[in-house]
LOSEMAR-172835 format. One record per residue (C-alpha): x, y, z; residue in three letters. Coordinates in steps of 0.001 Angstrom, whole numbers, plus 524288, in hexadecimal, padded with zeros to 5 digits. Example, Ala and Ser with C-alpha at 12.3 -4.5 7.8 and 13.67 -1.06 7.14 Angstrom:
<sites>
8300C7EE6C81E78ALA;835667FBDC81BE4SER;
</sites>
This chain:
<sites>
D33E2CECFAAB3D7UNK;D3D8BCE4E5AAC0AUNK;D43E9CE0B3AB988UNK;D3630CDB47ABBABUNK;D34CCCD454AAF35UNK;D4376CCDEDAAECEUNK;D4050CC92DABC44UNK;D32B0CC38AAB926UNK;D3B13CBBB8AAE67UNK;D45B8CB6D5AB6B2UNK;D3E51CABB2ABCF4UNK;D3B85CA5A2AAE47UNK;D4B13CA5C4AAA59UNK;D4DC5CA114AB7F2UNK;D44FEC97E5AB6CDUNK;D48F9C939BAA882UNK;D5768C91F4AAD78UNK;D5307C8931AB8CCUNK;D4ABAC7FCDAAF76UNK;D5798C7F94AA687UNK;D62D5C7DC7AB2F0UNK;D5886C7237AB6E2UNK;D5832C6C01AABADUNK;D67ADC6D47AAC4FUNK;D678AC669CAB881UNK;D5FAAC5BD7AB357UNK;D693EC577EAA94DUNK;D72A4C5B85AB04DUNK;D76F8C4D0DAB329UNK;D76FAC4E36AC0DBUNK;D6C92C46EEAC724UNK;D6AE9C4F7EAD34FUNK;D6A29C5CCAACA9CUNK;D60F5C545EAC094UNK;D591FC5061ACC00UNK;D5753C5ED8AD08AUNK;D5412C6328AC434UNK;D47ACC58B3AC334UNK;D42CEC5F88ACEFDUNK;D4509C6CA1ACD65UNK;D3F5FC6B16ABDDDUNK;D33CFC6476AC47EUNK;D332FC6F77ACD10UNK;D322DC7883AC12EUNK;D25F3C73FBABBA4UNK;D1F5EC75EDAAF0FUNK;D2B2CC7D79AAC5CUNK;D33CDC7377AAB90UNK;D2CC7C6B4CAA327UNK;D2FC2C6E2AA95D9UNK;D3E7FC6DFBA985FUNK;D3D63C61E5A9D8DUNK;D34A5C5C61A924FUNK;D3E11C6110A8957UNK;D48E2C5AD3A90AFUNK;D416CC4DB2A8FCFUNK;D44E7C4CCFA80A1UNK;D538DC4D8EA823DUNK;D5AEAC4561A7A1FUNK;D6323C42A8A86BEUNK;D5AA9C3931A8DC3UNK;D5FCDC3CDEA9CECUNK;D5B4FC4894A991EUNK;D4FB2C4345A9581UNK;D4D63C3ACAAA1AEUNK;D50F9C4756AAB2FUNK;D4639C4FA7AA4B2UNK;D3CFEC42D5AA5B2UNK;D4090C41E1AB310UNK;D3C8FC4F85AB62AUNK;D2F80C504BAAEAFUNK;D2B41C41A2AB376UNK;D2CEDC4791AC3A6UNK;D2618C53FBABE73UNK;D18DBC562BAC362UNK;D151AC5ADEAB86DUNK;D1A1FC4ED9AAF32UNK;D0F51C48C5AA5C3UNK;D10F4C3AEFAA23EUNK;D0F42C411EA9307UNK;D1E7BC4685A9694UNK;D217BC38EFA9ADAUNK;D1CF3C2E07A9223UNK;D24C1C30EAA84FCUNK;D31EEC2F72A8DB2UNK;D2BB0C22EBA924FUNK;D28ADC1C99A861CUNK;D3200C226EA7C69UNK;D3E7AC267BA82A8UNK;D4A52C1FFDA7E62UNK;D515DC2132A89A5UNK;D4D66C169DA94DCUNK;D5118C1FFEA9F3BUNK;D47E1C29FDA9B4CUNK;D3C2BC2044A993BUNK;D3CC7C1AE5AA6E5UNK;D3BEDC2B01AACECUNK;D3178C2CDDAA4C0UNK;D2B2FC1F1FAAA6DUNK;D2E06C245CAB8FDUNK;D275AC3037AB606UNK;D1C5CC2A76AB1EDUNK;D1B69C2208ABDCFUNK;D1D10C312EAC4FCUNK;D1151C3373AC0A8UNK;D08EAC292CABDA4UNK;CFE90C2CE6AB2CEUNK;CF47BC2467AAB71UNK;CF845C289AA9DFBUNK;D0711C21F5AA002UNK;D015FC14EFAA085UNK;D02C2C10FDA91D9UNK;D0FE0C1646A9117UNK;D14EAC109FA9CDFUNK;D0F76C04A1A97FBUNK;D17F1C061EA8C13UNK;D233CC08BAA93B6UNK;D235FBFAAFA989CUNK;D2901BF68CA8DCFUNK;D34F9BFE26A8EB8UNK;D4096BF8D9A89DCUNK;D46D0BFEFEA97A0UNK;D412EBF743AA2F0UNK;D4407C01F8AAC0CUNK;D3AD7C0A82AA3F1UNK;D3083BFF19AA1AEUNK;D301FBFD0FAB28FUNK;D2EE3C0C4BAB2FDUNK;D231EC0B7EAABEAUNK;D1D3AC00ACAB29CUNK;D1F7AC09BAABF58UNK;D17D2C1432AB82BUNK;D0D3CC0BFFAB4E7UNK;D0CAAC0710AC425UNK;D0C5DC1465AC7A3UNK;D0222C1922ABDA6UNK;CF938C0DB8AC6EDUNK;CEBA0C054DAC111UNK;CE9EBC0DB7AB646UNK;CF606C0645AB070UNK;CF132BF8D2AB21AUNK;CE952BF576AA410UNK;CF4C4BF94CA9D4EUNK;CFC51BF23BAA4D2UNK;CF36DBE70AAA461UNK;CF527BE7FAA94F6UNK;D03ABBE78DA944CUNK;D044FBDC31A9C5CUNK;CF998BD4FFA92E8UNK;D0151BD90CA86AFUNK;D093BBCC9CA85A0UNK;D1175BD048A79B2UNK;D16B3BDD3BA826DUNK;D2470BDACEA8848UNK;D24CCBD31DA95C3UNK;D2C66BDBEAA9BEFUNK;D2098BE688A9A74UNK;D16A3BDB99A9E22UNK;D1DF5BD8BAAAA7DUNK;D1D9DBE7D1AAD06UNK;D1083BEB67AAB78UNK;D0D56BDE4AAB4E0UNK;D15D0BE42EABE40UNK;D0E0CBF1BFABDB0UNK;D02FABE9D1ABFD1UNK;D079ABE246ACAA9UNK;D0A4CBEE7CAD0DFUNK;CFE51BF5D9ACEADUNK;CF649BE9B8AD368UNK;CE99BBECE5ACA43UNK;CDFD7BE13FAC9C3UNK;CDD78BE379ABBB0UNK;CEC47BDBA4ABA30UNK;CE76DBCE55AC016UNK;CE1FABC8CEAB215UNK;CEF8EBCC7FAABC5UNK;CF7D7BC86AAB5EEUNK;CF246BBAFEAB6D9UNK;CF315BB88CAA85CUNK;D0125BBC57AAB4CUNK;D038EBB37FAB308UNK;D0160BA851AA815UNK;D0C83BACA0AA0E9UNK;D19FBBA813AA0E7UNK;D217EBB4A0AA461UNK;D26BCBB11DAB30DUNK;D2877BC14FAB492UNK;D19FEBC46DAADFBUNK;D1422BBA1CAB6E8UNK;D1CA2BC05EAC34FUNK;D14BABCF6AAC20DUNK;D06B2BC7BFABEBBUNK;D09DFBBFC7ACBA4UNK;D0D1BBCA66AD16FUNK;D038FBD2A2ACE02UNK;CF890BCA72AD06AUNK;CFF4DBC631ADEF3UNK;CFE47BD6A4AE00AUNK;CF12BBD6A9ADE89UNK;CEC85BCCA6AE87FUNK;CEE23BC115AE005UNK;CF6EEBB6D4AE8BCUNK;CF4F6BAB15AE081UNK;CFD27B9EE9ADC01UNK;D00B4BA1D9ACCC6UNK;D029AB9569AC6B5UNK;D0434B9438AB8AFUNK;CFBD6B8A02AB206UNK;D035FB7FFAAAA9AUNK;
</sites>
């Protein structure tokens, strides 16, 4: 009988040794190993998850990027795991995994955020989001629409949420665009004419005097 009860507990230690020589690998520092790791942790489901949520709040950021990594190509990940990375990490690496997860898997609620993100001092992270936001489809567009209106916000986020709606080609972006065009940014007025030519519009732009 206690043969049968050790045994019945040897899959849990085996198990809780695998979870810990994975997350070994993943800092290991070796991309290959790391790389396993992320697919045999995915492969480990639910299980895996608080370890790696843990992980996540390093003080180390690669360590923080490798656990992001392997939650953001989880099927399981929620965007509720992703966003505070996104928005509040201080390292720029980290923000832009937790952007490419988001693009992943493209959910409404990311929208505001993602908006945020635009902003980001690190452009790499900023285009990330603008990805995201392409990927997340319509739904994005009247936010979008409102960055591009708000005038004070930084150019560089105005030219990016044009270029989301360039790409997602929405007719709701015609109004904005055109007023966009009667400003005196050469790059704003590039994404409106763009845009607009995206959505059927082939016209002459010229610019009253």
């Amino acid at each position: 009988m206690l043969q049968k009860i050790n045994c019945r507990y040897h899959p849990l230690r085996n198990s809780v040794k695998d979870l810990q020589r994975l997350l070994d690998d993943l800092l290991s520092g070796d991309e290959a190993r790391a790389e396993n790791a992320v697919v045999a942790l995915i492969g480990l489901g639910q299980e895996a998850i608080p370890a790696l949520m843990e992980l996540a709040h390093a003080s180390e950021a690669d360590s923080r990027w490798w656990a992001i990594r392997t939650l953001a190509a989880s099927p399981l990940a929620r965007t509720d795991w992703l966003v505070p990375f996104l928005l509040d990490d201080r390292a720029p690496e980290v923000r832009q995994c937790a952007a490419l997860g988001l693009a992943i898997k493209p959910d409404e609620s990311a929208i505001s955020p993602l908006v945020r993100a635009l902003s980001d001092a690190d452009s790499m992270t900023a285009n990330l989001a603008m990805n995201a936001l392409i990927k997340v489809g319509k739904d994005s567009v009247p936010a979008l629409l409102e960055c591009v209106k708000a005038k004070d916000s930084q150019q560089s986020t105005r030219i990016l949420a044009l270029r989301a709606l360039a790409e997602l080609r929405d007719h709701r972006a015609i109004p904005v665009m055109m007023q966009v065009m009667e400003e005196d940014s050469v790059l704003l007025q590039h994404w409106a004419k763009e845009g607009l030519e995206r959505l059927g519009l082939d016209m002459v732009y010229i610019k009253p005097v």
